[in-house]
C-alpha positions in Angstrom: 142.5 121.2 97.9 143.1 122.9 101.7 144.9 120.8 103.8 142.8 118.7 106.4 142.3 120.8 110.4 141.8 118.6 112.6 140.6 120.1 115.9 140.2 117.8 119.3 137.5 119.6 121.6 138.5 118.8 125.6 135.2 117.0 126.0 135.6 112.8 125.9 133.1 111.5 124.3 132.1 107.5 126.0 129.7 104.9 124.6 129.3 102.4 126.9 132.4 103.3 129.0 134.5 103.2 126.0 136.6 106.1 124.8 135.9 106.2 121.2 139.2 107.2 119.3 138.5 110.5 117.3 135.3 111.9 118.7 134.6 115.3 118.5 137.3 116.0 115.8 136.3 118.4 112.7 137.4 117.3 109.6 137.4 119.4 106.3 136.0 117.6 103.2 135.0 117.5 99.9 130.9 118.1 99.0 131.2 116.0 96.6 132.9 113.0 98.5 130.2 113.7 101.2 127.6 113.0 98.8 129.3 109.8 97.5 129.5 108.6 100.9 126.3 109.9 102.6 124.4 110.1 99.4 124.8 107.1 97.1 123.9 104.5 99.5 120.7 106.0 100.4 120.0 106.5 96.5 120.7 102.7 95.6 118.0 101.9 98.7 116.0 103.5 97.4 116.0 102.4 93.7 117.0 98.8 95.1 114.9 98.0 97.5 112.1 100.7 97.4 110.7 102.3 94.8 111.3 100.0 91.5 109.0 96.6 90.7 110.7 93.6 90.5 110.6 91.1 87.5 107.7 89.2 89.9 105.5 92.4 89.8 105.9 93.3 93.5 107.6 96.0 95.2 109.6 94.9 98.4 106.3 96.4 99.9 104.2 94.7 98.6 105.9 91.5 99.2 105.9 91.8 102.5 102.6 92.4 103.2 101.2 89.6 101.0 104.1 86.9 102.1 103.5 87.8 106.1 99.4 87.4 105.0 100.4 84.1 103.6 102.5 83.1 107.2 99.6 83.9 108.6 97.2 81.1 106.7 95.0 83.8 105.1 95.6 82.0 102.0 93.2 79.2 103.4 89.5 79.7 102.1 88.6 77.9 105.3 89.8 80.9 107.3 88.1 84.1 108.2 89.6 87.4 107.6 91.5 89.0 109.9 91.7 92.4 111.2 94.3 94.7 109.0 95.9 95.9 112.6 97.2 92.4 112.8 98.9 92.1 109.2 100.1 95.3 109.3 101.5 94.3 113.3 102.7 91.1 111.3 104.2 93.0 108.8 106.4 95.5 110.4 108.3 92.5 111.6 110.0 92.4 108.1 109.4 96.0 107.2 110.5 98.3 109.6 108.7 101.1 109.1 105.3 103.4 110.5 102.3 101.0 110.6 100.5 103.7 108.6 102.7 103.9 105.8 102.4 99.8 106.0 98.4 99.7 106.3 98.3 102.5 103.2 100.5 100.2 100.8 98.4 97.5 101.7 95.1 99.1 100.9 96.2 99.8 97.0 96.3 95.9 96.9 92.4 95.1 98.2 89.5 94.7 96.1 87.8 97.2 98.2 89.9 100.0 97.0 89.5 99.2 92.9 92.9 100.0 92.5 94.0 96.4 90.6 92.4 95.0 87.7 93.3 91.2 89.8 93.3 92.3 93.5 95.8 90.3 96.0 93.4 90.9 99.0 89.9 90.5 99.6 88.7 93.3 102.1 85.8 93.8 104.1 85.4 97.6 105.2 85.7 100.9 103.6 89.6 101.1 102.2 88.5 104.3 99.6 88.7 104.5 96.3 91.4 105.4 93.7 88.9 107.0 91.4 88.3 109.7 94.3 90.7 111.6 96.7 88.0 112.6 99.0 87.2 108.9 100.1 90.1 108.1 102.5 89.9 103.8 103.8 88.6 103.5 107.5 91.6 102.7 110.3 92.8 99.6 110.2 91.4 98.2 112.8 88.2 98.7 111.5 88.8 96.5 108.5 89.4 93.0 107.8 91.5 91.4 105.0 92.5 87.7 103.6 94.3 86.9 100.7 92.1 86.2 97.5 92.1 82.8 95.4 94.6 84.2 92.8 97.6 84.2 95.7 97.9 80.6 95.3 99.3 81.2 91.7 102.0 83.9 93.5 103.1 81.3 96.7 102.7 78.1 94.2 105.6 76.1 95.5 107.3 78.4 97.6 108.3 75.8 100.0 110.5 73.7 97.1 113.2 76.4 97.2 111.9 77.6 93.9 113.2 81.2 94.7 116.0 82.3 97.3 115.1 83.4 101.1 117.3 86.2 102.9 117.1 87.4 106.9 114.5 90.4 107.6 116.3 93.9 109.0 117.2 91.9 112.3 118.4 88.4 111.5 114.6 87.2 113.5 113.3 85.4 110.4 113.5 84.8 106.4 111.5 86.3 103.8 111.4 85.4 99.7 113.6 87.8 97.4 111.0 87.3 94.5 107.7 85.3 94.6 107.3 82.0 92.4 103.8 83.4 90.3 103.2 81.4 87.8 102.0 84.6 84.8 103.3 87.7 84.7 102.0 89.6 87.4 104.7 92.5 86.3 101.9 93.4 83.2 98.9 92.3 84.6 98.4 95.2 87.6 100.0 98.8 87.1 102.9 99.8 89.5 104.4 103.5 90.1 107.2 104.3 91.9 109.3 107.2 91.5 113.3 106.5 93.0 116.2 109.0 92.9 116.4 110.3 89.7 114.3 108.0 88.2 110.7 106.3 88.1 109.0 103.9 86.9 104.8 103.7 85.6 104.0 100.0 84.3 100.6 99.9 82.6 98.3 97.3 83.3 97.3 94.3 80.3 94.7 92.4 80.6 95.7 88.7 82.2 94.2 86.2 79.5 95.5 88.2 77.0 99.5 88.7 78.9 99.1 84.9 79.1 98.3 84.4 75.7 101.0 86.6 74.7 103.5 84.8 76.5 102.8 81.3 75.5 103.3 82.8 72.0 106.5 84.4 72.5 108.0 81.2 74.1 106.9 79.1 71.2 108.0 82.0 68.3 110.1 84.7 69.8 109.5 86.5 66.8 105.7 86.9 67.2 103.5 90.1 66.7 102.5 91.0 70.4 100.3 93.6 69.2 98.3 90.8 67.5 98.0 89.0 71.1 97.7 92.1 73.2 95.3 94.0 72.4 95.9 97.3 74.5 95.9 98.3 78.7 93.1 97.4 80.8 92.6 99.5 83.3 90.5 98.7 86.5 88.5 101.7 85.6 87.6 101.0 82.4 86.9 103.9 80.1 87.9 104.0 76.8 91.7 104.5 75.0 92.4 106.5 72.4 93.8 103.5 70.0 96.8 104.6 68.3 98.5 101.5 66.8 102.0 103.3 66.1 101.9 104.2 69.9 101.3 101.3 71.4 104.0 99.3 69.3 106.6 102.3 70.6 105.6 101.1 74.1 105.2 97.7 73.1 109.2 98.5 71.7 110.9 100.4 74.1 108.4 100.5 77.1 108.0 104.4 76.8 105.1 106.0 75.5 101.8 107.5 76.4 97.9 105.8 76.1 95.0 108.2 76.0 92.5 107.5 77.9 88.7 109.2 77.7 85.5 108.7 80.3 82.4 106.9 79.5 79.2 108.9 79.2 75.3 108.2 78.9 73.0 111.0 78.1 69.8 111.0 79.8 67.4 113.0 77.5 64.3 113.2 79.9 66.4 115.0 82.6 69.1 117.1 80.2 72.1 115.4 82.1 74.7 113.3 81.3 76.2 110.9 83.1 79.5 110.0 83.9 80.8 106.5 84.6 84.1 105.6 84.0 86.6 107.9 84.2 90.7 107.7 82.9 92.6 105.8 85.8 95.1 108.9 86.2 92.7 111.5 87.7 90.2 111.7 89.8 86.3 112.4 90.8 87.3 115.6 92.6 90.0 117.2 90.1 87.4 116.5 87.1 84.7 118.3 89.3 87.0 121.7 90.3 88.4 121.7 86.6 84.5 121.7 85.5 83.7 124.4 88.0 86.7 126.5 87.3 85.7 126.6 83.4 82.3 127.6 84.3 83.7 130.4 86.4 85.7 132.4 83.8 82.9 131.3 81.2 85.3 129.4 79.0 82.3 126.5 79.4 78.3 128.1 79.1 76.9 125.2 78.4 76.6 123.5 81.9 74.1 124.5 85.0 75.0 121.8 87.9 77.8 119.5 88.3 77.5 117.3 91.3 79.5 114.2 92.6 76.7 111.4 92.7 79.1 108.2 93.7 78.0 105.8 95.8 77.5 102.3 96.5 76.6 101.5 93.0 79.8 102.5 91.9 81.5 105.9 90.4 78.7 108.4 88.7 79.2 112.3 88.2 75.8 114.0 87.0 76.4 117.1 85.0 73.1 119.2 84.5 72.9 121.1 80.7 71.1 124.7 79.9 68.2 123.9 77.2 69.4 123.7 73.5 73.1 121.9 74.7 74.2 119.5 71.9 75.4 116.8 74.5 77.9 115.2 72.4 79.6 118.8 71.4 80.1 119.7 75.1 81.6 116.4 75.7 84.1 117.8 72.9 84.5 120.3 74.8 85.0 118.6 78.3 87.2 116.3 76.4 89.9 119.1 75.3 89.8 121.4 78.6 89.5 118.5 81.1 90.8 115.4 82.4 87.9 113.6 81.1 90.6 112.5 78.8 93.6 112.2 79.6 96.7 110.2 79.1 98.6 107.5 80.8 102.5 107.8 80.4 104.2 104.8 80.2 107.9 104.2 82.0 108.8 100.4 82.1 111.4 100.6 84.2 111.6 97.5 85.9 114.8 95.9 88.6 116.4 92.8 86.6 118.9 91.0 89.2 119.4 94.3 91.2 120.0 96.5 88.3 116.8 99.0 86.9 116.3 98.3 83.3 113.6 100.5 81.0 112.1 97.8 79.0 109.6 96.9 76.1 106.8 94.1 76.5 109.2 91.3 74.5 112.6 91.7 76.6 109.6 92.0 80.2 108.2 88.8 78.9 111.2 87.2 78.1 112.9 87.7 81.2 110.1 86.5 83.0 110.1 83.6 80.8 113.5 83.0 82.3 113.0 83.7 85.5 109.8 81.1 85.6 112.3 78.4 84.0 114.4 78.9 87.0 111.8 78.6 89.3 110.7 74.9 87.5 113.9 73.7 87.4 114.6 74.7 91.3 110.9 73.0 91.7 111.4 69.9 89.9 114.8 69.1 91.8 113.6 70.2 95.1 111.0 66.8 94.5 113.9 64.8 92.7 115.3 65.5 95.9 112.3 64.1 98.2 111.7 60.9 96.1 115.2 60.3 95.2 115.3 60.2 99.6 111.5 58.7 99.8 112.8 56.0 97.2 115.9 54.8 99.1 114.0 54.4 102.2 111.6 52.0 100.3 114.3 49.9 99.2 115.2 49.1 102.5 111.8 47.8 103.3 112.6 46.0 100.0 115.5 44.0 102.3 113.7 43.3 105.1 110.6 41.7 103.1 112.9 39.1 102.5 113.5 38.1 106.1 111.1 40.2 108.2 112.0 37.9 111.0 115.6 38.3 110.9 115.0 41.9 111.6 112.7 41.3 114.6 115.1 39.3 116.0 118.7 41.4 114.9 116.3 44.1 116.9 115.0 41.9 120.3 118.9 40.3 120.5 120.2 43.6 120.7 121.0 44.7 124.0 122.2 48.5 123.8 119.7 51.0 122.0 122.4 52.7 120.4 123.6 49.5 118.6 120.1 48.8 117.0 121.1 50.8 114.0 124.6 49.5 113.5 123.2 45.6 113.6 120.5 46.3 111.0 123.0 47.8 108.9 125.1 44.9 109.0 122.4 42.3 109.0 120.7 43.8 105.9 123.6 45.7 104.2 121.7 48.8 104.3 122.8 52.5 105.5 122.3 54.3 108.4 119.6 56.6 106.6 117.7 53.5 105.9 118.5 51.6 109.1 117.2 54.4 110.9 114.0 54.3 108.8 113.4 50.2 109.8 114.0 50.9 113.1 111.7 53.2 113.6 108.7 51.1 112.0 105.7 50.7 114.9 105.6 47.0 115.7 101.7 46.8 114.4 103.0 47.9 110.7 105.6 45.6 110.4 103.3 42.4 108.7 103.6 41.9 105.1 100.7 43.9 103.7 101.2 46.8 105.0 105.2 46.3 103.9 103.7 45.5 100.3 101.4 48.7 100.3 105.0 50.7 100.8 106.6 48.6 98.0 104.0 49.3 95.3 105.5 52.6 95.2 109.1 51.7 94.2 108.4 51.5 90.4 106.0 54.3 90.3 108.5 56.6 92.2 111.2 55.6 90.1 109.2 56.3 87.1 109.1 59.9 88.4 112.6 60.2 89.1 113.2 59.3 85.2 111.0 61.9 84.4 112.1 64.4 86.1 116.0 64.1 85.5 114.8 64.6 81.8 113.1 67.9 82.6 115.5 68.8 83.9 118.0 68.0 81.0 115.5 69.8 77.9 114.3 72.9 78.4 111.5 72.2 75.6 109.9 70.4 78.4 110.1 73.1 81.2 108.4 75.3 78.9 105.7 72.8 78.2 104.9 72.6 82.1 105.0 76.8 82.0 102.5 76.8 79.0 100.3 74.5 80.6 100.5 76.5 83.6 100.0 80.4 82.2 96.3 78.4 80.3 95.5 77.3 83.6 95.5 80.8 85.0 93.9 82.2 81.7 91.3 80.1 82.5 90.6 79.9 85.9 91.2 84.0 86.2 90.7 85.7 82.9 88.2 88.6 82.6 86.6 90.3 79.9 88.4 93.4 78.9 87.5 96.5 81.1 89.1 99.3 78.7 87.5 99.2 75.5 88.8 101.1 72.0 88.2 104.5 70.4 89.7 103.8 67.2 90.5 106.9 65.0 86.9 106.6 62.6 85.3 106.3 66.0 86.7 110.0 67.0 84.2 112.4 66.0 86.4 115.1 64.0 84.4 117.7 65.9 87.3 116.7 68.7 89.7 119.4 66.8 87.4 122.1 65.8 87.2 125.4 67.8 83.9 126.2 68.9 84.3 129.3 70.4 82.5 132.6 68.9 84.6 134.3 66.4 83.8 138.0 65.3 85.3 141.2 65.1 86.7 143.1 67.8 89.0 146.2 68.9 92.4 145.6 70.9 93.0 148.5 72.7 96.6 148.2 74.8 97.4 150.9 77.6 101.2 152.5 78.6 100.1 150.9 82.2 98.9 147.2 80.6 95.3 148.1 80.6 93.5 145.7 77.7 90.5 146.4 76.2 88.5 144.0 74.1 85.6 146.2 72.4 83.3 144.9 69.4 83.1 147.6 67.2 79.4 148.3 67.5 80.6 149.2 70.9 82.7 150.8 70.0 81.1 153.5 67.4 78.6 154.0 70.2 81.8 155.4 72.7 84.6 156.2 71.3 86.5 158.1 74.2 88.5 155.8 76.5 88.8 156.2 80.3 92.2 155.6 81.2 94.5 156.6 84.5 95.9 159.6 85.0 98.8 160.3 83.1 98.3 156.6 81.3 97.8 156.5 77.3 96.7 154.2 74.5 100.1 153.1 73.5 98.6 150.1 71.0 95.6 149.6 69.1 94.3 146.3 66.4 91.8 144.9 64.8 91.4 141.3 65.2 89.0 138.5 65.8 87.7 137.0 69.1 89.6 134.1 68.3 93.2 135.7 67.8 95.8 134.5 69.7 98.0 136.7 72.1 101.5 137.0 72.5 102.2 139.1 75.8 106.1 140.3 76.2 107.1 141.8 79.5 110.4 143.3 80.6 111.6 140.5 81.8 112.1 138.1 79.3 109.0 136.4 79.5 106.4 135.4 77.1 102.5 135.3 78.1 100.4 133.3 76.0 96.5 133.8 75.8 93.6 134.4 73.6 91.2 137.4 72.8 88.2 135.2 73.6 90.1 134.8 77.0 89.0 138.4 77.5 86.0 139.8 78.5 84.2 141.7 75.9 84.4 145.4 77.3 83.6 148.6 77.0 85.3 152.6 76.5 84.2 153.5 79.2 85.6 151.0 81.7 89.4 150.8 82.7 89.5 146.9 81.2 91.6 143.9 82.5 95.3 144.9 84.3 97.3 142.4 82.1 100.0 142.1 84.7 97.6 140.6 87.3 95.2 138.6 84.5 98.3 136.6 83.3 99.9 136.1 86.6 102.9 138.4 86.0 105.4 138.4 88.4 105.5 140.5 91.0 107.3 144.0 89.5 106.8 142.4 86.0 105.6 144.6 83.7 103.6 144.7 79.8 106.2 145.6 77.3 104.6 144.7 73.8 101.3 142.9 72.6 101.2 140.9 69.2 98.1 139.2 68.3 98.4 136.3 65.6 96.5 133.8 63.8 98.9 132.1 62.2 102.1 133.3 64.3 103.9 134.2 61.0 106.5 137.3 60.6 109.2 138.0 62.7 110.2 139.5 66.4 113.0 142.2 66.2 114.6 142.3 69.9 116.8 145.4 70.3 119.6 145.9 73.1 121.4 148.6 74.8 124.8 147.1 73.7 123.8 147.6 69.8 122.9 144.4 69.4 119.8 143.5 67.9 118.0 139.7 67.1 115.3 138.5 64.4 113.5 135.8 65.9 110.6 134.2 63.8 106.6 134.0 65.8 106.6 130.7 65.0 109.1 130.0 68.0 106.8 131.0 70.4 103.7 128.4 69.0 103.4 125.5 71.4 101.4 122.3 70.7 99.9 122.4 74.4 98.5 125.1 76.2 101.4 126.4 77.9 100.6 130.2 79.2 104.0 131.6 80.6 107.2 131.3 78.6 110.7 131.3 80.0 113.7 132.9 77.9 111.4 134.8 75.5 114.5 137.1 74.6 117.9 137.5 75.3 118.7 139.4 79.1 121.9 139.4 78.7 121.6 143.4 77.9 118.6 145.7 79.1 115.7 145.3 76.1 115.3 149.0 73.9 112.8 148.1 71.7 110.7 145.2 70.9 108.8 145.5 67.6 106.9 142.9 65.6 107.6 142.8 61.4 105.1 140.8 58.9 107.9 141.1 56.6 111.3 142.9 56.3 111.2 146.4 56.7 113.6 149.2 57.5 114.4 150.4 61.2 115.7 153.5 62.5 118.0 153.2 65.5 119.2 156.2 67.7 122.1 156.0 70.2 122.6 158.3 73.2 124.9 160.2 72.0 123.0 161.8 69.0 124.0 159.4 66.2 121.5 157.4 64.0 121.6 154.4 61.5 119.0 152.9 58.9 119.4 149.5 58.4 116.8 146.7 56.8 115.9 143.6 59.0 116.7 141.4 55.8 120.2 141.4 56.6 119.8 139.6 59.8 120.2 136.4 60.0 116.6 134.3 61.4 117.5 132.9 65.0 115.4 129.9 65.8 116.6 129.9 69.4 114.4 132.7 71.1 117.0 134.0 73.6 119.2 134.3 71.4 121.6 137.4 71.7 121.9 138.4 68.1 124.3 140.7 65.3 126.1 143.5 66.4 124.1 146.0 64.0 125.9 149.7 65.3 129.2 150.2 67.1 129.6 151.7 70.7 131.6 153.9 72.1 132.6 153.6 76.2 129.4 154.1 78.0 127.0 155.0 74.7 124.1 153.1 74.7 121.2 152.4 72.0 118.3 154.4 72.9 115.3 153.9 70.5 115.0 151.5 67.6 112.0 152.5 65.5 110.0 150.8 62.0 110.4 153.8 59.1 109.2 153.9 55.7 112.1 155.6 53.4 109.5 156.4 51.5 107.8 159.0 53.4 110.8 160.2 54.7 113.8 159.8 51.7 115.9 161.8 54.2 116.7 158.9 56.1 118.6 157.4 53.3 121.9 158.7 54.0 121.9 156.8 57.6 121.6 153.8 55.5 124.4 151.3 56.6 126.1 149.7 53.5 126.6 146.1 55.2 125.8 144.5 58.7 127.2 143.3 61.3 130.6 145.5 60.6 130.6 148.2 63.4 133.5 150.3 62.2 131.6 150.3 58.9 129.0 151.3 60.5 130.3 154.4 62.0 130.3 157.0 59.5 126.9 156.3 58.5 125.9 157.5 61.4 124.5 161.5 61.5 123.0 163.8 64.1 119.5 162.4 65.7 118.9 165.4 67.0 118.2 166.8 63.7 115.9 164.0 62.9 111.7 164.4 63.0 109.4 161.9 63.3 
């Protein structure tokens, strides 16, 4: 490492008229202990006290704004709302950030916006919609907000010490670290946040059934959840893909995906259908552009209008059919080329004492489970506390019932003020506490019934003070008072399940079939990247082929509408499309530029075609080095639709020849300075890894270079067996095998 320079500038630099020691100095330093310093803390705010749900189900967000609500008394059904200006004013006391940021986290938690399946605040005015990203909420101090009825299960007790307070940003006032809610708010409405270098995506459950879960797992920790709960609920409702091996992996390790589909209705008298409910992770609009975009390249036939009919009646999109549609085969359709369905990928990543943890639905539930016990126990001793005080004050009035005139006069023969409370504690043998509590009895309360009202309390009070020293002493009885609280909520709160099931009999097996046409056609493949895709009726009617000057037919097939293409270009790139992606066309028209139809990039050019059905054979990559690599189709066959493929070959040499093989065959190379070697493919070695860089098949001299490698039959030309090379990869082997291209004619 280079020593430090330190360099002074002549300018002083003065904060408040105080020289500060080592101002404009330059100090060299590591990146990487700049990041450290600079970096990490900013990372672990964010992650900390940002971006990650807590085991309460709130971010620090969140909590603000509901907790500042709750300051506020908009937990009191007696109240009317109050403008969202003021909360969000209220709020930025704690939060010190933009009052829009503020007023947009808020809106996610109103019922107005249909983001929650159990929304914190009840809203009056337009605050959107998540289904839509058109329909943006009003200003806020257009709208009004309260908190609704289910709050008082999130701020039950929060006034007992059941969880720990800490100063806001400027030591002004105290806010709660966690909120006391009685169920597990964590499951029961979905949270996303994405931190540095992580995220986190919590699905929501349905709340009778999270309840019912959780009184089960405290009473058998061993219980099937999946028996319990059922499946997500999403506000949106729609319909998931049920897939019981899934949902135990997210169940298990709180990772996963859940597919979600929309709800239709078919209205036969108009030829629409109707959508209703759509999957919670897109939108109104992106469903629309994706339907109009289909329409466009004529990938989808079957549809006339689409239009956005949503309004106060709720979410609708009406999609007009052409006459003779099946309905339920377009929905197919819809399904597999749009996010009609879609799915829902699930990241449990949840902050357990400070620390983010990824976890399943058992270890969420359980620590919850814990966490709840704490807040009981700090509950039940917080009202020890208060009777164990309430209690000792009654037992002075206990004393003084015995000689209530003893105390009137201890009190009237007492001439300094200060030495009222020293006397009664001598006269009655009580201390100051209680002393303090006698003396400060109004004269009208001080006759024996009202004395004997207070008393009545003494056995009942210490009756509670047994009971709750044992609660505190068996956890078996905590649990009990959870239990009884998580039915309460079930029952005062639970819904009927939103999201209902596909099961996999339900899925019509139409879902995987390909619908589109399939007949012959003729592949024609220009020098330039000019494609042509011409049936052969067309075809027998024209035969000659317009083409750029200069350009030529450099490949030609015969396939089906429904074979899949492989593009390569010279860059080591992959395209991936279909024939029925193309246009039927015609000789006498130029056809599609491939380069600009696949979204090359820009100087990318066509270097080799292969159409497949079943991506079998092999790809034989050639290099000017002499190397050359056998790299099997199926390597380039993707479960999703990619289009554009990275590291298709190797680059790590400029690309001579790349030629496609159904099965071994013998190949022909040439080298620049006149030599030639005949070799078969089947002694190369099958490289699953598709950049790979291959066998050294011929040896090179300084600055000679492979020039041509070309597919022979030895057959035809029984010449060519001489050039054959006795083993690979053994370049000086090699070498005398090879002869004089030059000679050669092909």
């Amino acid at each position: 490492m280079p020593k430090k320079k330190t360099t002074t500038t002549t300018k002083s630099v003065y904060k408040h008229d105080a020289y500060i020691e080592g101002s404009g100095s330059i100090v060299d330093e590591k990146i990487t202990d700049t990041l450290k310093k600079n970096y990490m803390p900013y990372a672990m705010s964010v992650i900390i006290s940002r971006a990650l749900p807590e085991i309460d189900g709130f971010k620090p967000s969140h909590r603000k704004i509901l907790y500042m609500m709750y300051k506020r008394g908009l937990l009191n059904p007696d109240k009317e709302r109050s403008k969202s200006a003021n909360v969000v004013g209220e709020t930025m006391k704690l939060n010190p950030h933009g009052d829009q940021s503020i007023y947009e986290t808020m809106v996610r938690l109103t019922r107005g916006n249909e983001s929650l399946l159990h929304p914190y605040i009840d809203s009056k005015g337009n605050f959107g919609k998540q289904y839509s990203s058109s329909m943006k909420a009003a200003a806020s101090r257009y709208t009004e907000v309260k908190l609704e009825k289910i709050c008082n299960e999130l701020f039950r007790d929060i006034d007992k010490e059941t969880v720990d307070f800490v100063p806001n940003y400027d030591n002004t006032m105290e806010e709660p670290t966690l909120l006391p809610a009685t169920f597990p708010t964590v499951l029961v409405n979905s949270n996303t946040g994405i931190a540095v270098s992580m995220a986190s995506n919590v699905c929501p459950f349905n709340l009778a059934e999270v309840c019912e879960t959780t009184i089960a797992l405290m009473k058998n920790p061993e219980h099937d959840i999946i028996s319990t709960l059922k499946g997500p609920d999403f506000p949106g409702g729609a319909f998931m893909l049920y897939d019981e091996d899934e949902l135990k992996k997210v169940y298990e390790t709180g990772r996963g995906s859940i597919k979600l589909r929309c709800k239709y209705t078919y209205d036969k008298s108009s030829n629409c259908i109707e959508i209703t409910e759509i999957p919670y992770t897109t939108t109104v609009e992106a469903i629309i552009n994706k339907v109009v975009d289909l329409v466009k390249t004529g990938k989808i036939r079957e549809i006339s209008y689409i239009r956005d009919e949503t309004g106060i009646d709720g979410l609708k999109i009406a999609i007009d059919l052409k006459r003779g549609t099946d309905p339920d085969k377009l929905m197919q359709k819809l399904y597999r080329l749009t996010p009609l369905q879609d799915s829902y990928p699930c990241n449990f990543n949840i902050l357990i004492a400070g620390t983010p943890k990824v976890m399943g639905v058992r270890e969420i539930l359980t620590e919850w489970t814990a966490f709840r016990e704490e807040c009981v126990k700090r509950r039940t001793y917080f009202d020890l506390q208060k009777k164990k005080e309430k209690l000792h004050l009654l037992e002075a009035l206990a004393k003084i019932l015995t000689d209530i005139d003893k105390a009137i006069k201890i009190i009237r023969e007492t001439e300094n003020e200060n030495d009222v409370v020293p006397n009664l504690m001598v006269g009655f043998g009580i201390d100051e506490i209680q002393a303090e509590y006698v003396a400060e009895i109004k004269l009208r309360n001080i006759n024996r019934q009202y004395i004997m009202k207070r008393l009545q309390d003494v056995e009942q009070y210490r009756k509670d003070i047994a009971e709750m020293e044992e609660i505190l002493q068996d956890k078996k009885k905590i649990r009990r008072i959870i239990i009884k609280e998580l039915k309460d909520v079930a029952k005062n709160y639970g819904k009927p399940r939103k999201t209902l099931f596909y099961f996999q009999s339900d899925v019509d097996e139409e879902e995987i079939v390909d619908d589109t046409p399939d007949y012959p056609v003729n592949i024609f493949v220009s020098d330039n990247g000019y494609f042509k895709k011409i049936t052969p009726q067309s075809l027998r009617m024209s035969s000659e082929q317009k083409l750029k000057d200069g350009d030529f037919i450099s490949q030609t097939f015969e396939a089906t509408n429904k074979t899949e293409l492989v593009f390569f270009s010279d860059r080591a790139q992959a395209y991936k499309s279909k024939a029925s992606a193309f246009d039927d066309s015609k000789a006498s028209v130029m056809g599609d530029y491939i380069p600009a139809k696949l979204g090359f990039d820009e100087g990318e050019n066509l270097k080799i075609l292969v159409p497949t059905t079943d991506y079998s054979g092999y790809m034989m990559f050639f290099c000017e080095n002499g190397k050359a690599a056998k790299v099997p189709m199926t390597s380039y066959e993707t479960k999703t639709n990619r289009r554009k493929l990275m590291k298709a070959y190797s680059d790590k040499s400029p690309l001579v020849s790349a030629v496609f093989i159904a099965q071994d065959s013998d190949v022909l190379l040439r080298t620049s300075d006149g030599r030639v070697l005949l070799f078969n493919t089947a002694e190369i070695l099958t490289k699953s890894t598709r950049d790979t860089q291959g066998v050294q098949v011929v040896s090179l001299k300084k600055n000679i270079v492979l020039t041509s490698a070309e597919i022979v039959s030895v057959e035809d030309n029984p010449e060519f067996e001489k050039y054959r090379a006795k083993s690979l990869p053994s370049a000086p082997k090699t070498a005398k095998y090879l002869g004089d291209a030059n000679q050669l004619s092909f």
